[in-house]
Every structure is written in structure tokens, then in C-alpha cells.
C-alpha positions as CSV (number, residue, x, y, z in Angstrom):
1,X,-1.8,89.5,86.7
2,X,-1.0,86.8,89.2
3,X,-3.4,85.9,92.1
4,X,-0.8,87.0,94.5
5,X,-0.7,90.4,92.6
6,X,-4.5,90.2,92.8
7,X,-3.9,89.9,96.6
8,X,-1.9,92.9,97.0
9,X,-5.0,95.1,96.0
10,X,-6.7,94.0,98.6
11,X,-3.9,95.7,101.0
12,X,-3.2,98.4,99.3
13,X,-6.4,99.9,97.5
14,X,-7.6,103.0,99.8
15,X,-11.1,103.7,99.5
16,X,-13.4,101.0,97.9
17,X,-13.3,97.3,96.4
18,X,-16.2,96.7,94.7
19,X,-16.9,92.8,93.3
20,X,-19.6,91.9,90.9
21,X,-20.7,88.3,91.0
22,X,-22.7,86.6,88.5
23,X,-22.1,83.1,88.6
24,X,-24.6,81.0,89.6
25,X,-22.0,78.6,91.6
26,X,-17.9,78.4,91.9
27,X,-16.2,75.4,92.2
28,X,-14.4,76.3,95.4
29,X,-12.4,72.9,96.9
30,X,-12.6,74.6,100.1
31,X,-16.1,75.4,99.9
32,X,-17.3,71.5,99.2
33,X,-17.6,70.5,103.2
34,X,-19.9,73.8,103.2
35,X,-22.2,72.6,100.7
36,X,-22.2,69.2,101.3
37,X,-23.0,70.1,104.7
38,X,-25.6,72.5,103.6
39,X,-26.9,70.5,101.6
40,X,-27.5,67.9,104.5
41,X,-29.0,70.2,106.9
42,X,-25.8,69.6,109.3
43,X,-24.5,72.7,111.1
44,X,-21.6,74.8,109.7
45,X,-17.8,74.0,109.6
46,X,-16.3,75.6,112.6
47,X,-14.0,77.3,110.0
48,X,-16.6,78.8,108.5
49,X,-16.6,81.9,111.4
50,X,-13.1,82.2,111.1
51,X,-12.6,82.4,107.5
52,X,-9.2,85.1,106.3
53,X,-12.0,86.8,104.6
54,X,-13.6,88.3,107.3
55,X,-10.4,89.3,109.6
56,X,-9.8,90.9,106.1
57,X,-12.9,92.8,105.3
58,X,-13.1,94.1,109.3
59,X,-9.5,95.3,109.0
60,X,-10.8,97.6,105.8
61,X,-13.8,98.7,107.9
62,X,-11.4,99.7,110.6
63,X,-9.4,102.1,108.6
64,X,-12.6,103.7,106.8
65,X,-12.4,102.1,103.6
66,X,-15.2,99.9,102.2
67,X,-15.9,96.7,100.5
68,X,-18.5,96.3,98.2
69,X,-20.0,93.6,96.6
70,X,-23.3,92.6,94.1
71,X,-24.5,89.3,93.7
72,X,-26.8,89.0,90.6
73,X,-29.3,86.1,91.2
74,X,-31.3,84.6,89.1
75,X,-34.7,82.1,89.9
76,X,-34.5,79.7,91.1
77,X,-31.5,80.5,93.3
78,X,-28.4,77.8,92.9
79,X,-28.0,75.3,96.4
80,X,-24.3,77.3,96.1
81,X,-26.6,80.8,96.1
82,X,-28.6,79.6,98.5
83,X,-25.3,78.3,101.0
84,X,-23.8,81.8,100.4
85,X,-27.2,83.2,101.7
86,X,-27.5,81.0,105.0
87,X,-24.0,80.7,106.2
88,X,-21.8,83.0,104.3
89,X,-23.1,86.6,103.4
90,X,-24.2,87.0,107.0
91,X,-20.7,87.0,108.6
92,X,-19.3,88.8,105.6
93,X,-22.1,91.8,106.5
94,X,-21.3,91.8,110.3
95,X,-17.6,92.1,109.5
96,X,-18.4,95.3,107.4
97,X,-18.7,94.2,103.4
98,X,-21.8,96.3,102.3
99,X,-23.8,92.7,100.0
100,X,-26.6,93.8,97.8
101,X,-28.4,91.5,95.2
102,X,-30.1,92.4,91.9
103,X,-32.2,89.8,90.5
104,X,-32.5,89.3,87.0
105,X,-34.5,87.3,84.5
106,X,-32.3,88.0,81.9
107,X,-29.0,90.1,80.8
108,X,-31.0,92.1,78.7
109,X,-32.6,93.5,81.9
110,X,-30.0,95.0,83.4
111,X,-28.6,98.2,81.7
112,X,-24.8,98.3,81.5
113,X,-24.2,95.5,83.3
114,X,-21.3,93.1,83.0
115,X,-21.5,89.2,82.0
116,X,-18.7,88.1,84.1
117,X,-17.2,88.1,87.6
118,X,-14.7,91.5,88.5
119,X,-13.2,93.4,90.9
120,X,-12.8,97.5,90.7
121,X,-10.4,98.8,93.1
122,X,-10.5,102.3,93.8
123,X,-12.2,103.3,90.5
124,X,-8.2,103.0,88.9
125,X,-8.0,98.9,88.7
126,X,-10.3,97.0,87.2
127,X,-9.7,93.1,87.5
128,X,-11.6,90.3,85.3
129,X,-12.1,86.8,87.3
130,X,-12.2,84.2,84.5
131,X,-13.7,80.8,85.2
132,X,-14.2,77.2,83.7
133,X,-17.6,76.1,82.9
134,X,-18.5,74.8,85.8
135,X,-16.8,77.4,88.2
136,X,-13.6,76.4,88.9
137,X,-10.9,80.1,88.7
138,X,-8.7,80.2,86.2
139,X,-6.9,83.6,86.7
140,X,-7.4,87.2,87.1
141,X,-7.1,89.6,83.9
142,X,-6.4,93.3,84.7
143,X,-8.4,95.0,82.1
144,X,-6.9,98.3,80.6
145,X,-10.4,100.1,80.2
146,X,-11.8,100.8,83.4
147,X,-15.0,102.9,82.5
148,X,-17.2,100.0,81.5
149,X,-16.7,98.8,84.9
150,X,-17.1,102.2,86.6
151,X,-20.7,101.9,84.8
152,X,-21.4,98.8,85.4
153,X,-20.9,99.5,89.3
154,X,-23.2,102.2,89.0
155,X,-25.8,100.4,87.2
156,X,-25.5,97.0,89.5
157,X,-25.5,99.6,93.1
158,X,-28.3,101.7,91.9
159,X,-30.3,98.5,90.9
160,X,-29.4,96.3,93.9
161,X,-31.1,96.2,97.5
162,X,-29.3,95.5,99.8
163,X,-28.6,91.7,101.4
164,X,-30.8,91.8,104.9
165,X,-34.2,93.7,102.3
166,X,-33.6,90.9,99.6
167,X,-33.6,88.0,102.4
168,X,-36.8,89.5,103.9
169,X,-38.5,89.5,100.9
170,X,-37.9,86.1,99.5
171,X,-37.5,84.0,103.2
């Protein structure tokens, strides 16, 4: 699968996209003025508010369908956790992605969870993101068994609370 094929689910999947995140950082070029300026207490990019992401994520909400995603943390949280926290998630919520976070001490804690980054669209397509070790994307690998992922879903939804609980409860 090519990223632009990966891309094309995001237009044409008609009920839910569900990501699983489970890196503690990505190396994101675009996202290094973020975290440098996170990291020095300096106010956001302007960009940052008007990111494709959210126009994308709003449209979805618009026509009914939703957009998913679980963040597993684990203590202490990563500065690139922490950025995501302050100046990302909150937009993405207010544009319409429903964010939960499951903390974990370990893998072993979480039943039938996945050890790597994916996308499930529409309980039919089930996408593997596959990284570098420190973050950077390699490429997306559609994956020809889907049910893991179905469970895995379940497991991380059940077991997650959602974004605004988890902030309250660890700000």
C-alpha cells in the first residue's frame, strides 16, 4: 500500500477510522517547530489551528461518520506526548475525533492489545504504520487478517478513558 492509497481511506471509509498509537514519539519534520517551541514555553505555530487534519476530521463529523483514536501512554509521559496533550489533541477533539488514552506499565497489561501503530477502517481494512527506531514512517502495510485488530480495538476502547477524564486526572 502507498501513502497516497493510505490517503484514499480517509475519503472513502463510511462509518469509523479507528487509529491505535503506541509510540512514545514520531519523528515528524513538520512537527519539530512544535516541539521545539513546546519545549521552550513559546506559544503555538499559527499553523498549528489550521492543520489539513482537522478540516479533515470535521468534514467526517459532518457526514456522521466517526474518527477514533487510542493513545497508549506510558510514565513518564514523552515531551512529544506531552506536546500532543497541550496543543494537539485539544483541536483534534473540538473538530470531532473521539481521543482516549490507556496507560500502561507494561504490554503484558493490556489484553489483546497490539505492539504497533494501525489504522482499522470500517472493520474491512486494517493498515500497519511501520516506523524507524526513533519514529521516523516508513510505510503503511495493509494486513490481510483483520480480526486481531477488530480485538484489539475492542480491548484498547473498553480499556481507555477518554482524553478531557485522563487530562483531569493527571494535570
Amino acid at each position: 500500500m502507498t501513502p497516497a492509497e493510505l490517503g484514499r481511506l480517509f475519503e472513502t471509509f463510511t462509518s469509523v477510522a479507528f487509529r491505535l498509537e503506541v509510540l512514545s514519539a514520531y519523528n515528524v519534520p513538520e512537527e519539530a517547530e512544535s516541539l521545539r517551541c513546546w519545549r521552550e514555553g513559546k506559544p503555538a505555530p499559527a499553523w498549528q489551528k489550521e492543520r489539513e487534519w482537522l478540516a479533515m476530521v470535521r468534514e467526517a463529523a459532518t457526514a456522521g461518520k466517526r474518527m477514533q483514536r487510542v493513545r497508549v501512554v506510558r510514565q513518564p509521559l514523552s515531551d512529544y506526548v506531552r506536546m500532543e496533550f497541550d496543543w494537539g489533541y485539544p483541536d483534534n477533539v473540538a473538530a470531532g475525533e473521539d481521543i482516549r488514552i490507556v496507560e500502561v506499565k507494561d504490554a503484558s497489561g493490556v489484553p489483546d492489545m497490539l505492539d504497533h501503530d494501525y489504522w482499522l477502517f470500517d472493520d474491512r481494512i486494517a493498515v500497519r504504520m511501520e516506523y524507524t527506531a526513533d519514529g521516523s514512517f516508513i510505510r503503511p502495510v495493509e494486513v490481510e487478517d483483520v480480526v486481531p485488530y477488530r480485538r484489539c480495538r475492542a480491548s484498547a476502547m473498553r480499556l481507555a478513558v477518554p482524553f478531557s477524564q485522563y487530562r483531569a486526572h493527571t494535570s
